[in-house]
N, C-alpha and C positions, 0 to 999 in steps of 0.2 A: 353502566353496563352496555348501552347503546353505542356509546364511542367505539367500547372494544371490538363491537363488530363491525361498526365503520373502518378501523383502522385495517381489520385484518381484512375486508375486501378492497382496502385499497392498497394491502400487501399482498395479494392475492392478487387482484386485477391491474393493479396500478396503474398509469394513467391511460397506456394503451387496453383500450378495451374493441375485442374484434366486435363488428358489428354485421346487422345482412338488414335486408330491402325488409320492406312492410308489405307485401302482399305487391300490389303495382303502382303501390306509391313511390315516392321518389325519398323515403324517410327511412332513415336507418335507426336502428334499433338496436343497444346491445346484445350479443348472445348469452345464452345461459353458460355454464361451463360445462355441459352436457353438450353443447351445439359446436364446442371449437373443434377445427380440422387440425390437423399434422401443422401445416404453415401458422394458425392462430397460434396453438401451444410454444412453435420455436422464435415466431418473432417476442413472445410476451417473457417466453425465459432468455432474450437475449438482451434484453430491455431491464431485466431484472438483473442479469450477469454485469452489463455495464451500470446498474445503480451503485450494485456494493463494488465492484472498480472503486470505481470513485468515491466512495464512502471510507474505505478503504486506503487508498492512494493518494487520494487528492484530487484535483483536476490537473492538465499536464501542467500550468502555471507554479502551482503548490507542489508538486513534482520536482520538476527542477528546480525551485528552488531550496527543497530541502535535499535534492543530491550538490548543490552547489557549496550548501552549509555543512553540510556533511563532508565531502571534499576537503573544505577550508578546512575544519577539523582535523583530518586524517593527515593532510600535508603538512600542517603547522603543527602536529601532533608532540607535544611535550610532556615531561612528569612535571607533577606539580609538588609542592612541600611538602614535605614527610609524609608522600605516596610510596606506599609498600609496592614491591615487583606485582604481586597480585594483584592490588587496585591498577596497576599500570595497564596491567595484562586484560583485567576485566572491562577496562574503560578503551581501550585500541579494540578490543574484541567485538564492544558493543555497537561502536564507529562501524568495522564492517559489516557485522550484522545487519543494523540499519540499512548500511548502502544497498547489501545484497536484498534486502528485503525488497527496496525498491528499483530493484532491475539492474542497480549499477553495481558490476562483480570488476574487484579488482584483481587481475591475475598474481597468484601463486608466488612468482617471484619476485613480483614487486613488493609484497607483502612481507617476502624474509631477507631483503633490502632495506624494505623501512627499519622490523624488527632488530637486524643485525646491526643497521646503520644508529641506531636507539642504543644499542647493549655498547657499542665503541665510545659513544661516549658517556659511558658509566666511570664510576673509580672504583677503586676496591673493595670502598666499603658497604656498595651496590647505591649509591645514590649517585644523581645523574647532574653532572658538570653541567651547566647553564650557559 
């Protein structure tokens, strides 16, 4: 039970903690959360905005390199055996999802380029010429 409230004042406070002087000592002190100013409250939620960034996203390294893989995906993007239009549909869908989730939007018409450029070379009997 002790942990739990460790945890939550360190999700609460997290490592930035505003401090102030000890009377005329030269020793700082953390504040209560009754004693933060306007400036404490916005450095600590922007300290906490960029944790889950990153928790979230990745670091920029892990970043680009899951739009790089993602990329390769969408550009080499093929059906694979005895994949129905809809898995086709649901697996291209997901490729942009992904990208756009993390920041990389591919424009509109390159998107029903790919798509179109996909459906040409289908055959009749909707399965896709290799």
């Amino acid at each position: 039970m002790a942990e739990d409230f460790e945890l939550w004042d360190i999700i609460c406070d997290g490592p930035f903690v505003p401090t102030k002087n000890l009377g005329d000592l030269a020793v700082a002190i953390p504040k209560t959360r009754k004693e933060f100013n306007d400036a404490d409250r916005k450095a600590l939620a922007k300290e906490i905005w960029e944790a889950l960034q990153t928790a979230h996203e990745g670091t920029t390294q892990v970043k680009q390199s899951n739009i790089d893989m993602l990329t390769i995906e969408y550009e080499f993007f093929k059906t694979k055996d005895d994949e129905s239009i809809q898995d086709v549909h649901n697996r291209f869908t997901s490729i942009i999802n992904e990208l756009h989730s993390i920041g990389e939007i591919i424009p509109g018409n390159k998107l029903v380029r790919k798509i179109l450029g996909y459906m040409s070379n289908m055959n009749v009997t909707g399965n896709a010429t290799q």
